[in-house]
C-alpha positions as CSV (number, residue, x, y, z in Angstrom):
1,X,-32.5,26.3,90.1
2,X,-31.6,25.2,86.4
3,X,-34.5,23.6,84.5
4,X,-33.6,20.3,82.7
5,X,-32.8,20.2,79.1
6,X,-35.7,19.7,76.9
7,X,-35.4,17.1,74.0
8,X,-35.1,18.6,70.6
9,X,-37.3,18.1,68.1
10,X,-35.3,15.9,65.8
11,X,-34.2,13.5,68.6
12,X,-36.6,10.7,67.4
13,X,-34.4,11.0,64.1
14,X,-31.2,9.0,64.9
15,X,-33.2,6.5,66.7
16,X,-35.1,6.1,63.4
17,X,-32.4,6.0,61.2
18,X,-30.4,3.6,63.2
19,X,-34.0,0.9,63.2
20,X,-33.6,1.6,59.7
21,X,-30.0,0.4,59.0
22,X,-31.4,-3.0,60.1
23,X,-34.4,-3.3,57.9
24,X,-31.6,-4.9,55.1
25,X,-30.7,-7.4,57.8
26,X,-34.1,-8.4,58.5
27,X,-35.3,-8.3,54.7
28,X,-32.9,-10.8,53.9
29,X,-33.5,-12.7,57.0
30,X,-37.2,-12.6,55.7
31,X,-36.4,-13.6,52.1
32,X,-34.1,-16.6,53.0
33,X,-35.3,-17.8,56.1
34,X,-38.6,-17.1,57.6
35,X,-40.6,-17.4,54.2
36,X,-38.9,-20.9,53.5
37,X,-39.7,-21.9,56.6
38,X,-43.2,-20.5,56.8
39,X,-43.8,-22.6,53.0
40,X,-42.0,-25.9,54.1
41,X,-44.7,-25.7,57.5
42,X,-47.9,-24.9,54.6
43,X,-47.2,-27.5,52.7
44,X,-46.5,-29.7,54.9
45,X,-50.4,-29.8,55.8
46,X,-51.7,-28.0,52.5
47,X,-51.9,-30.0,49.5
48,X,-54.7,-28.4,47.6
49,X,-54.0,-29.9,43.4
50,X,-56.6,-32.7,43.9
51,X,-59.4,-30.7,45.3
52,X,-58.8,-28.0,42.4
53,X,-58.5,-30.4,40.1
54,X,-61.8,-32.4,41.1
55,X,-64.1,-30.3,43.1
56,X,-67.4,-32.2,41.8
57,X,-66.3,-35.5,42.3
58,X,-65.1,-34.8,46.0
59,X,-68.3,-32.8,46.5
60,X,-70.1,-35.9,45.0
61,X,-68.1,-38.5,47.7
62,X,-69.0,-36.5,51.0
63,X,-72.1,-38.6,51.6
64,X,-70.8,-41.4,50.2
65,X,-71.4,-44.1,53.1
66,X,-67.7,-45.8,52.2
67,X,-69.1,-49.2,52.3
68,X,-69.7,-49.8,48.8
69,X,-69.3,-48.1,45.8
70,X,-69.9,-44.4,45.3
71,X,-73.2,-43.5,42.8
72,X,-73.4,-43.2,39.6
73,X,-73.2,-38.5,40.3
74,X,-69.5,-39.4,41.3
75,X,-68.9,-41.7,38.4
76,X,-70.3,-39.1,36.1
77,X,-68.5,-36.0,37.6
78,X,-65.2,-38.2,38.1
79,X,-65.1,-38.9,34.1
80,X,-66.3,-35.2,33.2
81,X,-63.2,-33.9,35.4
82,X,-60.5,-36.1,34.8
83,X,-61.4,-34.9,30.8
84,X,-60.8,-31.8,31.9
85,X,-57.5,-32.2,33.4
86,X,-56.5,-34.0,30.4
87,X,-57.2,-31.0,28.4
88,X,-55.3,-28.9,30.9
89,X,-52.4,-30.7,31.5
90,X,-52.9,-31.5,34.8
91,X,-53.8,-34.7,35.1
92,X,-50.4,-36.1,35.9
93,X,-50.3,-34.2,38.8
94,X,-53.6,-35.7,40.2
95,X,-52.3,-39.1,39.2
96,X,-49.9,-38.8,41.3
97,X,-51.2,-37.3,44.3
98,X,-53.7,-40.2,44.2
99,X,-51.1,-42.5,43.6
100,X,-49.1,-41.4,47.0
101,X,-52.1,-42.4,49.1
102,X,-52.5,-45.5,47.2
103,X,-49.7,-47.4,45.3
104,X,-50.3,-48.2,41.3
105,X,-53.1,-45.6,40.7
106,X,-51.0,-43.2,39.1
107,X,-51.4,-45.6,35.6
108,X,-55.3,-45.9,37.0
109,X,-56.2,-41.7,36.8
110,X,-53.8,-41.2,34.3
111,X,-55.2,-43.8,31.7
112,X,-58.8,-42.8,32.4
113,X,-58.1,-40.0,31.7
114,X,-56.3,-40.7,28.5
115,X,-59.3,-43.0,26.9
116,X,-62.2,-41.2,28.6
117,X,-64.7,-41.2,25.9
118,X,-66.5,-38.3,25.0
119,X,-69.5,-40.1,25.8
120,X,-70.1,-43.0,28.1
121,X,-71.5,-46.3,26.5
122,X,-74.7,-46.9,29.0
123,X,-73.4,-45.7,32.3
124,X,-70.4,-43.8,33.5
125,X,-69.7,-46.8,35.8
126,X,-69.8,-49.1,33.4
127,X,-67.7,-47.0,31.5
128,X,-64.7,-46.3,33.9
129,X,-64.8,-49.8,35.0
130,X,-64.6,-51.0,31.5
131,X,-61.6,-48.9,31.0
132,X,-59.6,-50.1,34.4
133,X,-61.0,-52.6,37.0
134,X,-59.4,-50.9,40.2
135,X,-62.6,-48.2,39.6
136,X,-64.8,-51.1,40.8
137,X,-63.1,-51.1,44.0
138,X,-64.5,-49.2,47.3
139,X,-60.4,-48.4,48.1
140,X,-59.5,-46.7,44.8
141,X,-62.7,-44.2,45.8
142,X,-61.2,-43.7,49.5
143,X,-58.1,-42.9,47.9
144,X,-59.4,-40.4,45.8
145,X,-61.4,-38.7,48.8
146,X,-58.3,-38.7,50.9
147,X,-56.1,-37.4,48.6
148,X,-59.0,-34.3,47.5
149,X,-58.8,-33.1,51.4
150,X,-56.6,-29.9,51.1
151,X,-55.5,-29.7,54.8
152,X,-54.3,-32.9,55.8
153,X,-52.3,-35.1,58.2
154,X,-51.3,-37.5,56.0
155,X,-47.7,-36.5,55.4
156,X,-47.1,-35.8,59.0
157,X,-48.3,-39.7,59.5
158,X,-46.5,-41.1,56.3
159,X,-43.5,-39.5,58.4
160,X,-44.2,-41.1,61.1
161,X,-44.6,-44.4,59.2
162,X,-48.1,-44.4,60.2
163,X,-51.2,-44.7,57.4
164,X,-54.7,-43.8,58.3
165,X,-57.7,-46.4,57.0
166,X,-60.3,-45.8,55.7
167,X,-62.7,-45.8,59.0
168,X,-60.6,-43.0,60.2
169,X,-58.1,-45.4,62.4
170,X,-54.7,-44.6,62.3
171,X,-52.1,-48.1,61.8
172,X,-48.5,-48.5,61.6
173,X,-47.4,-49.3,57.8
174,X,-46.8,-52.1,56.2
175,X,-43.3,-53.6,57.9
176,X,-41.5,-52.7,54.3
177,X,-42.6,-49.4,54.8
178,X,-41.2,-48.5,57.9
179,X,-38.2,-46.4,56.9
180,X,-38.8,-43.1,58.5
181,X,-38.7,-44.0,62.0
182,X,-35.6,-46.5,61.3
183,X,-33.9,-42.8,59.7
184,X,-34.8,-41.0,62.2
185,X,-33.2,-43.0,64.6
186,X,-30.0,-43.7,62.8
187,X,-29.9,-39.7,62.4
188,X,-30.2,-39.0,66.9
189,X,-27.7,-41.6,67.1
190,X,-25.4,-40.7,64.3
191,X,-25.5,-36.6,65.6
192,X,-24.8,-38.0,69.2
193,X,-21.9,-40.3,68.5
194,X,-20.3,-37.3,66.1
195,X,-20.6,-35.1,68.9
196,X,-19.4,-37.0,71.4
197,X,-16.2,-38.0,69.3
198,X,-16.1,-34.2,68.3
199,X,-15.4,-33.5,71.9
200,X,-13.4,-36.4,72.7
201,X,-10.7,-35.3,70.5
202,X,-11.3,-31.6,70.4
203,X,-11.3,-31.5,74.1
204,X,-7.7,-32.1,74.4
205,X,-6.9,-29.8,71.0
206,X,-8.0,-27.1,72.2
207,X,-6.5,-27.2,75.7
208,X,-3.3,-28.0,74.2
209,X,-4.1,-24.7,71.2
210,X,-5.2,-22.3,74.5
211,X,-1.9,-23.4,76.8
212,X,0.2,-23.4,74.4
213,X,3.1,-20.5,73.1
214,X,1.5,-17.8,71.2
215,X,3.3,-18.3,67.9
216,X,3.0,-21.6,68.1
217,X,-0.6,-21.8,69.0
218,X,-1.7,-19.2,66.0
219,X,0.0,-22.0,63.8
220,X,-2.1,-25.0,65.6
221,X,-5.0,-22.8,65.3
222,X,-4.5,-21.7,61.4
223,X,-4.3,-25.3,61.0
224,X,-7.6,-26.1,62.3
225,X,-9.2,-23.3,61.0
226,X,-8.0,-24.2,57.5
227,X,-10.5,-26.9,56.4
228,X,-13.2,-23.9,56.4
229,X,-10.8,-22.5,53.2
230,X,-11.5,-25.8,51.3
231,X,-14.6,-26.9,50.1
232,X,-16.8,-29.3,51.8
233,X,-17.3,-31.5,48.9
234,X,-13.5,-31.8,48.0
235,X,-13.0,-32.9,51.8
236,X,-15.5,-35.4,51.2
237,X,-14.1,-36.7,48.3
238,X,-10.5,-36.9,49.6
239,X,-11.7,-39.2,52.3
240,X,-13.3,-41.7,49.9
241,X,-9.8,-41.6,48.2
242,X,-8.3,-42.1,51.8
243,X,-10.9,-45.2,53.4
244,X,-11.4,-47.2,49.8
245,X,-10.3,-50.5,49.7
246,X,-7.2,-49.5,47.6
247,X,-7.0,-46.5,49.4
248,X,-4.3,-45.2,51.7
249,X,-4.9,-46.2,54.8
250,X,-5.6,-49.3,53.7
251,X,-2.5,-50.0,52.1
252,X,-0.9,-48.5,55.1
253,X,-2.4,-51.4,57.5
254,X,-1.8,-53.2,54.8
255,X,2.1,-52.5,54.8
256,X,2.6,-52.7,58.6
257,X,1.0,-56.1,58.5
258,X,-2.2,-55.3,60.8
259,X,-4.5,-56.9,58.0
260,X,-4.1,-59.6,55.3
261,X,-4.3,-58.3,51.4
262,X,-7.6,-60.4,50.9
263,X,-9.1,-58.8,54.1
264,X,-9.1,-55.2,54.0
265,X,-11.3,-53.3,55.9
266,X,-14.2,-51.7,54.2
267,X,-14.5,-48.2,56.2
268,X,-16.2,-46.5,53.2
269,X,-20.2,-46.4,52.0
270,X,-21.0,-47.6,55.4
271,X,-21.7,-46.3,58.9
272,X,-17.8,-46.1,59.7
273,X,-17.2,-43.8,56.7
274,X,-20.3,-41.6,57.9
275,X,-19.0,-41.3,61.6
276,X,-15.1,-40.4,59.6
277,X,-15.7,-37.8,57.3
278,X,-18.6,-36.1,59.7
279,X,-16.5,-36.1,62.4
280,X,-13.3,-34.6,60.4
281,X,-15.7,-31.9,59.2
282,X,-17.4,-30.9,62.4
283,X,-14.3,-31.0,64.4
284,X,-13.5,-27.4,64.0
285,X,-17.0,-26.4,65.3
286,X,-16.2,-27.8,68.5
287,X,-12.5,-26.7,69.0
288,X,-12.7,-22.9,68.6
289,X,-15.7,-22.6,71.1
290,X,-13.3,-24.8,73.4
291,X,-10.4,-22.4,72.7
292,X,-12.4,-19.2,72.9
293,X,-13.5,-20.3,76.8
294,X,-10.4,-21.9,77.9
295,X,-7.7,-19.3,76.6
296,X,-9.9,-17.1,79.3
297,X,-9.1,-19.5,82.0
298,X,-6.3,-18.4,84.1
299,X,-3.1,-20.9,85.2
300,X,-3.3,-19.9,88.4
301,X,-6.8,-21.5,89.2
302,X,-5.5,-25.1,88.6
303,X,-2.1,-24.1,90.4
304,X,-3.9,-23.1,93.3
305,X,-5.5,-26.2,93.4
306,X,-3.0,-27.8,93.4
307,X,-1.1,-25.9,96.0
308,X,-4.0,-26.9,98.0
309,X,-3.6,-30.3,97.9
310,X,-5.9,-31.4,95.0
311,X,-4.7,-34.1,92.7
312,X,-3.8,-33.5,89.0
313,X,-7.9,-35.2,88.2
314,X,-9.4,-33.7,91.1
315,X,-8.5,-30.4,89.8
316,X,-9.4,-31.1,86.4
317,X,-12.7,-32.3,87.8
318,X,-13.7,-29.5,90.0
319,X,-11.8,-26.4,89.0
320,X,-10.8,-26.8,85.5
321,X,-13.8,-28.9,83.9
322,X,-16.7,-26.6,85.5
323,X,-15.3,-23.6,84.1
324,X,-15.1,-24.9,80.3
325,X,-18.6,-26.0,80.5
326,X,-20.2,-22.5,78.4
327,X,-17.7,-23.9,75.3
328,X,-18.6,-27.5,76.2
329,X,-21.9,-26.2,75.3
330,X,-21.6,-24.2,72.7
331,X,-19.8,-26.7,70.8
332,X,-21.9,-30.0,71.2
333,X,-25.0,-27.3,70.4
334,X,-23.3,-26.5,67.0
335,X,-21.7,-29.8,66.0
336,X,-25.4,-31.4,66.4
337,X,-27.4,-29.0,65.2
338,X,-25.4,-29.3,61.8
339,X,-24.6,-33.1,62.5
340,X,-28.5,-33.8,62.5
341,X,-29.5,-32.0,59.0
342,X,-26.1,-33.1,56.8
343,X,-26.9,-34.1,53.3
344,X,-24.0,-33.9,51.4
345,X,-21.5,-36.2,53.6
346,X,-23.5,-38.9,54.4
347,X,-24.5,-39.1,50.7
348,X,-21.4,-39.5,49.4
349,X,-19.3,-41.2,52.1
350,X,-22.4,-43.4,53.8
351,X,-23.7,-45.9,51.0
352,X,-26.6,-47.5,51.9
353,X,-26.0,-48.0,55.3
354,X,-25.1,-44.6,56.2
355,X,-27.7,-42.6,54.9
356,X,-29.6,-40.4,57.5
357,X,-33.3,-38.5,57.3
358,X,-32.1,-35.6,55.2
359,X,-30.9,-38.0,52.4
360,X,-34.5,-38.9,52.3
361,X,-35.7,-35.4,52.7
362,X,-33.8,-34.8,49.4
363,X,-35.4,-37.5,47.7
364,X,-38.2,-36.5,48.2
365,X,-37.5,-33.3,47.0
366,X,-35.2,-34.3,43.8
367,X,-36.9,-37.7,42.8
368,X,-40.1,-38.1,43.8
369,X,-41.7,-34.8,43.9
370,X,-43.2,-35.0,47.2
371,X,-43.0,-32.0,48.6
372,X,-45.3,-32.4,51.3
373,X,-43.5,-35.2,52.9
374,X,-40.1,-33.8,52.4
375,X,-41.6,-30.7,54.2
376,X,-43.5,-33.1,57.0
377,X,-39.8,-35.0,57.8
378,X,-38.2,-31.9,57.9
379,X,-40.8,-29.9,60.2
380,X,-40.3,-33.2,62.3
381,X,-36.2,-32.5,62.1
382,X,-37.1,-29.0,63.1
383,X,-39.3,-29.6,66.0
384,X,-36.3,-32.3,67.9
385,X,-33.9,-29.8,67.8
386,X,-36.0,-27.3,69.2
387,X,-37.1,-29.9,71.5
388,X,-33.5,-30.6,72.3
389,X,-32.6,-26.9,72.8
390,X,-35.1,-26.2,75.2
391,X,-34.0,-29.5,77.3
392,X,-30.8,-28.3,77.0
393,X,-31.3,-24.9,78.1
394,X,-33.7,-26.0,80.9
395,X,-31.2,-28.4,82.5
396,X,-28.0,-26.5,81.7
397,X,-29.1,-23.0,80.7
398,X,-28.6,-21.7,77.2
399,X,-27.3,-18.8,78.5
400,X,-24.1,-20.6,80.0
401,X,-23.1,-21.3,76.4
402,X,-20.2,-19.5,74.8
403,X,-19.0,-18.5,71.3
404,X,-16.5,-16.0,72.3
């Protein structure tokens, strides 16, 4: 009876060398992906300059009763540390964290801090007070608190268009603040309404691409894959050039008389130029899923439908439809998934009207400075679409989606 082969020695050798072809893969994946991620989620809830910047004076307000104003130990370590930032250049930086949690006391902090004296002139109080009012009122002090706490909520609120007062209650903003929620919004909708018109007209694209002769659908198929040669910001362009109010197709209703000269139709820096150019650029992420499931699709199910007796819709409906429904998937998952974080589209094409939650996410990051909010709105963004996924893949299954 013949004994079974022992394993050599060196078997564990290609197993490690093949884990260790893809330790490039997941080192970049690492570098670009899950560290980002990981430091958009930190600061999103870390915020720590204000507490490094005034350790005393925050140590100094956590008995403070909140009612009226803080001692004269917070007066004295407030001025003492705010000198101190001065000197080190970081007192900007506090201004402005302040001034986030309370409008108008960046100039506060940052001309203390400017004309602090290097003594004061009776009391510290007296002093600060002397220099700007708003140090004589209780709110300035919450701000200051609220903006010293290093792990916070209050960009994930500010997000949410929500502000937290001072008793610890937590109320909607002011009604001129409300913005987020009003983005967010305008971003579902927008994503929904460029998927649905992604697969109203890729639908029948790629059905005609998949049915089609081969040489002629390689050239129908090299044509939509074409726009991925061309750059995303030169397609944008071209259809401000294209929706304008001298542009061509304006001219072109123009000449066939379907609008007046004094009445053309503004389709750009709005909502209609937004749903345009999105939809031209997203189009091609729903036709080749489409193609890549129905080019598997054999003639002969639909003909034997309708050898059975089935109408030209009832086969559609119940032989033809059910089978596409992996690329139907796949596709609407793509073209909102990318639909619901586009920047650069909406920015150019949208105007004021068309601008969606990652226009704001940029501002923050570009303009502002606010990291932590930028990072809040766009943990929010990350959390629906995961949201969305799993509802997805628990009422259709994930798994029924196809790429290929």
């Amino acid at each position: 009876m013949s004994k079974a082969p022992k394993l050599a020695t060196g078997d564990w050798r290609p197993r490690l060398r093949a884990a260790g072809l893809t330790l490039p893969l997941l080192a970049f994946v690492a570098a670009t992906f899950a560290a980002p991620l990981a430091t958009m989620l930190v600061r999103s809830v870390h915020d720590p300059v204000v507490a490094d910047a005034l350790p005393a004076t925050l140590a100094a307000l956590e008995d403070w009763d909140g009612l009226s104003l803080p001692g004269e130990e917070a007066f004295a370590a407030a001025a003492r540390e705010l000198a101190r930032a001065r000197d080190e250049r970081t007192l900007g930086r506090v201004a402005g964290r302040v001034n986030r949690v309370r409008s108008g006391l960046r100039s506060v902090v940052a001309v203390t801090g400017r004309r602090l004296p290097d003594g004061p002139a009776g009391s510290w109080r007296a002093t600060l007070t002397a220099i700007d009012p708003a140090w004589a009122e209780v709110e300035s002090w919450h701000a200051l608190r609220t903006a010293g706490e290093r792990f916070t909520a209050r960009h994930y609120l500010a997000a949410l268009d929500l502000r937290r007062l001072p008793d610890g209650s937590v109320v909607r903003q002011e009604a001129d603040r409300r913005i987020h929620l009003r983005l967010f919004a305008r971003t579902l909708w927008v994503s929904l309404g460029v998927t649905f018109l992604c697969l109203l007209l890729g639908y029948p694209l790629a059905h005609h691409i998949a049915h089609a002769p081969s040489r002629r659908a390689g050239a129908l198929l090299a044509l939509v894959l074409v726009p991925f040669w061309t750059s995303l910001l030169v397609r944008t362009t071209s259809w401000i050039v294209l929706l304008q109010g001298q542009g061509v197709v304006n001219d072109l209703l123009v000449g066939i008389g379907l609008v007046p000269d004094d009445g053309r139709l503004a389709l750009v820096y709005n909502m209609t130029g937004t749903f345009i150019a999105m939809t031209h650029v997203l189009l091609p992420f729903m036709v080749l899923p489409l193609y890549s499931v129905m080019r598997a699709i054999p003639r002969s199910h639909m003909n034997a439908a309708t050898s059975l007796g089935a109408s030209a819709p009832q086969a559609f409906a119940r032989v033809y439809w059910p089978q596409t429904l992996p690329g139907v998937g796949a596709g609407c998952l793509l073209v909102f998934i990318l639909a619901i974080g586009y920047y650069i589209t909406p920015a150019l094409v949208g105007g004021s009207s068309g601008q969606l939650i990652s226009n704001m996410v940029a501002y923050h990051m570009q303009t502002s400075l606010n990291w932590g909010l930028a990072a809040a709105l766009s943990a929010i963004i990350l959390a629906c679409v995961l949201g969305l996924y799993l509802l997805y893949d628990r009422v259709a299954g994930a798994e029924r989606a196809s790429l290929a």
